[in-house]
C-alpha positions as CSV (number, residue, x, y, z in Angstrom):
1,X,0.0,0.0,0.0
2,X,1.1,3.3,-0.5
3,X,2.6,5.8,-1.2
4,X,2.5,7.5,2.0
5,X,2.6,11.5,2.4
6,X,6.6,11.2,2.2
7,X,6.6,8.6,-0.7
8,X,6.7,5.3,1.0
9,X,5.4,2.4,0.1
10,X,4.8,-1.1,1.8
11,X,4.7,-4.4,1.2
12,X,2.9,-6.8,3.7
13,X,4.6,-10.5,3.7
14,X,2.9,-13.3,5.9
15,X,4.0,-17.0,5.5
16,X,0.8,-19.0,6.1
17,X,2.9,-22.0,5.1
18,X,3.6,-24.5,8.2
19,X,7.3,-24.0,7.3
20,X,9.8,-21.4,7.2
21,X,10.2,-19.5,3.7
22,X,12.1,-17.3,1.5
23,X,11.9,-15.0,-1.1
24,X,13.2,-11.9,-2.7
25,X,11.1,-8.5,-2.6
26,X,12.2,-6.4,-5.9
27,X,10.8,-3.2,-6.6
28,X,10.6,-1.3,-9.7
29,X,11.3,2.0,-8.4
30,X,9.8,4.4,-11.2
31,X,6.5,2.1,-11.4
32,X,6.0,3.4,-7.8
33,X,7.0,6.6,-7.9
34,X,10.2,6.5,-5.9
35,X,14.0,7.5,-7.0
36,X,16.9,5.2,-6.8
37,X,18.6,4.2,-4.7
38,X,15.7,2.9,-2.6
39,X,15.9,1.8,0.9
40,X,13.8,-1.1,2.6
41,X,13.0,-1.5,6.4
42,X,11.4,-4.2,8.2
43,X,9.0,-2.3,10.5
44,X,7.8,-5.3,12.7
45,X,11.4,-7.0,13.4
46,X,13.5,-3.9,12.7
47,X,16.5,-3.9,10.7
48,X,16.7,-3.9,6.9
49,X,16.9,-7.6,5.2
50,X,20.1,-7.5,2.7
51,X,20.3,-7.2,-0.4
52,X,20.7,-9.9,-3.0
53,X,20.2,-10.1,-6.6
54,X,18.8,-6.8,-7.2
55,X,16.7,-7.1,-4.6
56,X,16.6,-8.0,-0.7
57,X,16.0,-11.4,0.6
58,X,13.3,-11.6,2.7
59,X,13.2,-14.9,5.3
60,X,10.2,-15.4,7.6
61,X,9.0,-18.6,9.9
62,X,5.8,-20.1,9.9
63,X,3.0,-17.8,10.7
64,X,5.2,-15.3,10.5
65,X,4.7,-11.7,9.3
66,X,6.6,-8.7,7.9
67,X,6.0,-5.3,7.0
68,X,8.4,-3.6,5.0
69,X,8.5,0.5,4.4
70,X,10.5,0.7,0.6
71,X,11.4,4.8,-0.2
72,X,13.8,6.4,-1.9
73,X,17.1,7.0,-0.4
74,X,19.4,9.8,0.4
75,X,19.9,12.2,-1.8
76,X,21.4,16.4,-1.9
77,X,18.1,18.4,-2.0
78,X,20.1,21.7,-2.0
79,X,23.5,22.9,-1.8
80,X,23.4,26.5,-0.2
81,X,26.5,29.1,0.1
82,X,25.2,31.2,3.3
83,X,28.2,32.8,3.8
84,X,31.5,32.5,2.3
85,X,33.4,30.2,4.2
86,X,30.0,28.4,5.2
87,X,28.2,25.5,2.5
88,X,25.0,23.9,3.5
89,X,24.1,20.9,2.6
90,X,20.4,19.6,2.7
91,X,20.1,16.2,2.1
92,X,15.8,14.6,1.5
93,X,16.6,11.5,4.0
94,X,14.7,8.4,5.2
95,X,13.7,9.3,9.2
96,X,15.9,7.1,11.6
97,X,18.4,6.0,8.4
98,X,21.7,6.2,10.0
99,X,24.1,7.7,7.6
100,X,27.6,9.6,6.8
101,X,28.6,12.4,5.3
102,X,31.8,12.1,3.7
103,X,34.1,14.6,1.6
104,X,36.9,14.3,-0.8
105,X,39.6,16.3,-3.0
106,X,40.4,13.8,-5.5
107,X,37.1,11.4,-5.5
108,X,40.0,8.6,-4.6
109,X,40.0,9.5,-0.4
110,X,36.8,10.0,1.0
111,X,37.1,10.7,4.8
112,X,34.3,11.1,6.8
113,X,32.6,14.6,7.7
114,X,29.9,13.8,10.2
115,X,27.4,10.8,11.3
116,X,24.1,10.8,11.9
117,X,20.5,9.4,12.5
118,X,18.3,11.8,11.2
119,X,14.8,12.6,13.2
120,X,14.0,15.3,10.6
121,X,13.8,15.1,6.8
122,X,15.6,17.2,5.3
123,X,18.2,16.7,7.9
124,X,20.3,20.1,7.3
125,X,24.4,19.8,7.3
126,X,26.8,22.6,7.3
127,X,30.5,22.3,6.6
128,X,33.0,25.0,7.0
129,X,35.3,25.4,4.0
130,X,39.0,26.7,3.9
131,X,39.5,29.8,2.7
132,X,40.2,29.1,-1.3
133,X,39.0,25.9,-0.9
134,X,38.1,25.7,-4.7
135,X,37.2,21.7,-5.3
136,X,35.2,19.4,-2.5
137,X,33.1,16.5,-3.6
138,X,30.6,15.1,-1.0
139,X,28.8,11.8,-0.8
140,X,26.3,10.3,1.6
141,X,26.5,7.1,2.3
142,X,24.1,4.3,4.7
């Protein structure tokens, strides 16, 4: 069902079978209106089930249920210069999605700028920059 007023959409899996089972959830993220890279939580158990084949493997016992919330995953909403020395970063995020900022010269070596678990979307970052700092790449990863 879905999508949700932030874009989400879930999937309900219940294994009436009197064994366990598994089976792989893939989503066509355009046919539901979300952007890739998407993200999938279970909402019941927790956690995310990993990914396999283009998709994430999904393992439940018998009688057992899941909910999963698939949306689309971090992304850079807007990049802001407030002030000179000052770039703002607001990145459209999955709530309660930890993640890490990280920054590089080269796009060889990343190291990492901050971590967080965002309780707001957009979560808001701002990075101080050298002055005459002329190249900076940035990637968020989870």
């Amino acid at each position: 069902f879905g999508p949700d007023e932030d874009g989400a959409v879930y999937f309900t899996v219940w294994n009436t079978a009197e064994a366990s089972r598994r089976g792989l959830l893939r989503v066509e993220a355009e046919a539901v209106g979300l952007r890739p890279p998407l993200v999938v939580r279970e909402l019941v158990r927790g956690g995310s089930p990993p990914a396999e084949d283009g998709g994430w493997r999904v393992e439940l016992l018998a009688g057992a249920v899941a909910l999963l919330c698939v949306e689309s995953g971090p992304r850079f909403a807007q990049v802001e210069l407030p002030a000179p020395e000052t770039l703002r970063l607001t990145i459209a995020t999955p709530l309660g999605l930890p993640q890490v900022l990280e920054q590089s010269r080269d796009l060889t070596t990343w190291e990492t700028v901050r971590v967080w678990d965002p309780s707001a979307n957009p979560h808001v970052v701002e990075v101080a920059l050298a002055p005459g700092d002329r190249q900076r790449f940035f990637r968020v990863r989870w």
